[in-house]
Steps between C-alpha positions, in 0.01 A plus 500: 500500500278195635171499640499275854210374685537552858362334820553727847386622837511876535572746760205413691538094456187472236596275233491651149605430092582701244730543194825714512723552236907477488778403315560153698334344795792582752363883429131422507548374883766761587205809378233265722682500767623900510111525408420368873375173353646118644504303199380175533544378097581698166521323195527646126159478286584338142295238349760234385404251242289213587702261697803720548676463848478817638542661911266843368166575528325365187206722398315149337125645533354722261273784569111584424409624183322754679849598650690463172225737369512782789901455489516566125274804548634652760864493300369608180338771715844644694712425147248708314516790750862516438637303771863286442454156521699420790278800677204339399579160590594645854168661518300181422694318765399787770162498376437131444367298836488172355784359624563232180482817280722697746783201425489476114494881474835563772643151287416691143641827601812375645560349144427810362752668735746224391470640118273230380205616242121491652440196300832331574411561881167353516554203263707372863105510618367267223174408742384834528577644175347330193682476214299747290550723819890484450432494125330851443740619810835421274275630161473853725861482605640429153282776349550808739123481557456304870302745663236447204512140503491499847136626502386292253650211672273626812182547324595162333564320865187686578265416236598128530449464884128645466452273216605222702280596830243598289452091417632403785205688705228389282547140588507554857194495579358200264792315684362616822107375422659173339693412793206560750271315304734215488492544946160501491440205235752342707365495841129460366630129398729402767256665782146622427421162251621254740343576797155623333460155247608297790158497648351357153730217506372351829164539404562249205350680257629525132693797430429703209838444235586874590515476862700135469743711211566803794556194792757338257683795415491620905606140613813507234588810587504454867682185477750594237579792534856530610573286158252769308748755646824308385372430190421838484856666604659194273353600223575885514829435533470242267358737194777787672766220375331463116446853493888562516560291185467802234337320221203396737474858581463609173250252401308619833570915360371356165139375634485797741514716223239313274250554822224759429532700817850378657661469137400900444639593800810383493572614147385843609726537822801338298442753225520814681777389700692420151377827376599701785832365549571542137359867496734594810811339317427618149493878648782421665716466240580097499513357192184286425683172489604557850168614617308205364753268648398699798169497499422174462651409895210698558239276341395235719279296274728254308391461113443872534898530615587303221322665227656835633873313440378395184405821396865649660648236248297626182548862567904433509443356143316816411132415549276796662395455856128525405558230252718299701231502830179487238650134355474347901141598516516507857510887558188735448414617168490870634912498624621338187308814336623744702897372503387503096415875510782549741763353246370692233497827680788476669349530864543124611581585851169708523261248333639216687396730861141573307496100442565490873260749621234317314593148604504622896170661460359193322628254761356704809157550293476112445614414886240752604231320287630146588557547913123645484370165289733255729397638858083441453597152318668353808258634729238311260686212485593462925088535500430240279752285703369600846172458335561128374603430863154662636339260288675181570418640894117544451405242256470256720293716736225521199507126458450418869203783485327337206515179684372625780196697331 
């Protein structure tokens, strides 16, 4: 059976979309039409590979994290309770009103229907599900334990998205205050200066070097400014181009990480990521090789990526993991302790979601600490600006009032 995305008017003319499942698309229009419904297009929802010629409706966006995370949730919920998959999957689909979900959920469940494994059927949606998704979903199928995995798979999806919008959020408002400072620098120059310092230069009178520094700048930026903004667009694209060239990139993770603030950061979101991911696969029942392999897609910082490979490498020839991650010295002292103590005791899985814990908590501490330093420094530093521009504006008025006196 095949999931189709249909296009139709109904009984009352109102135009209307939805997904309908058959065994071939002759079917799917015959049950529109007894349904009432004048189909207007139906077309099969696969996602061929890239490039493949294909007449179907190609599912080629992914979803939200947010949505992956509610999704995930709401199965391991219905599959706990006792529910068959197939009934479950129906029930998400009823329940679901995001229509993008509503289509990979009818194209998963008619692949279920088909005989195809939960894995098998949503590795034919690689841009919604991640790999480690369809990894710990073929560890739970191959072990007899999927409900289980499934909920750690949804606090996992979870615990990652409010990670991510955790960091995310912080920022937002220190990009807010930096972009209207830039507005307000902005027009100050092109504006305010021009017009104000104008009436000084026909009196003839020698500018203070401030005032004549704020009329150059103004004057260059009101004349060149459509080549400031293509030099500006040039060169963002241009550094998008470098960035793409991996060894550049990991020169750029390298600094990053030797930053005090920045550097700390990254190492710290990177780490419980790596931790967590490990954790989840570990108590999943993956062998480790496989779950390091894993893992490190899920490291976004570069030398950090390859030290976790290296490690994978030295733990095939028999080295511990602690050992293995301790030679790299990029990961925190405290997780190469706690995988340590996990090795020994035989409880990796649960040190490596301890490790985790502690990184998350660490991160969202040091954001906290480091949004509340940034926001008053950029407010100080758009008043020292705006005050430099004051000055430049009223030094001349003191000159002109000590000539006068």
């Amino acid at each position: 059976m095949t999931a189709f995305h249909y296009k139709a008017f109904d009984g009352g003319g109102h135009a209307v979309q939805g997904v309908i499942e058959a065994d071939n698309l002759r079917l799917a229009r015959q049950q529109l039409r007894e349904s009432g419904f004048t189909v207007l297009d139906a077309q099969a929802i696969t996602q061929d590979a890239p490039g493949a010629a294909s007449k179907s409706w190609q599912f080629r966006r992914g979803i939200s994290s947010a949505q992956l995370g509610l999704m995930t949730r709401q199965l391991s919920t219905l599959l706990e309770a006792g529910l068959p998959l197939e009934q479950a999957l129906s029930a998400l689909i009823e329940q679901t009103e995001a229509e993008q979900v509503r289509r990979v959920l009818a194209g998963v469940r008619a692949e279920v229907l088909a005989g195809n494994s939960l894995a098998k059927s949503m590795e034919r949606y690689g841009t919604v599900f991640p790999e480690i998704y369809l990894a710990l979903v073929r560890a739970g199928e191959s072990s007899g334990n999927l409900v289980e995995v499934m909920v750690k798979l949804a606090d996992y999806t979870e615990s990652r998205h409010a990670l991510q919008q955790k960091v995310g959020l912080a920022f937002v408002y220190p990009a807010i205050v930096t972009v209207v400072a830039l507005s307000v620098v902005t027009g100050l120059l092109i504006y305010v200066v021009p017009q104000v310092a104008g009436v000084f230069v026909h009196s003839k009178q020698t500018l203070p070097l401030l005032t004549r520094m704020m009329l150059f700048i103004s004057s260059a930026l009101q004349t060149f400014w459509p080549y400031i903004l293509l030099a500006a667009v040039a060169s963002a694209f241009g550094v998008r181009a470098l960035l793409k060239q991996e060894e550049l990139r990991f020169r750029l993770h390298a600094r990053l990480l030797r930053l005090p603030l920045i550097g700390r950061l990254l190492r710290g979101i990177n780490t419980a990521r790596m931790a967590s991911t490990l954790a989840i696969l570990a108590g999943s029942g993956v062998p480790l090789l496989t779950a390091l392999r894993e893992a490190a897609r899920v490291v976004s910082n570069l030398p950090m990526r390859r030290a976790l490979e290296e490690a994978s490498l030295k733990v095939r020839e028999g080295v511990t993991l602690s050992r293995a991650l301790a030679a790299s010295g990029l990961f925190p002292p405290i997780l190469v302790h706690l995988i340590a103590s996990g090795e020994s005791s035989g409880k990796l899985d649960k040190m490596l979601e301890r490790a985790a814990m502690q990184q998350a908590r660490e991160v969202d501490s040091f954001v906290s600490v480091l949004t509340a330093l940034l926001e008053p420094m950029l407010i100080l530093a758009m008043g020292v600006i705006v005050l430099v521009i004051v000055l430049a504006i009223l030094l001349p008025i003191v000159e002109m009032n000590q000539m006068v006196h």
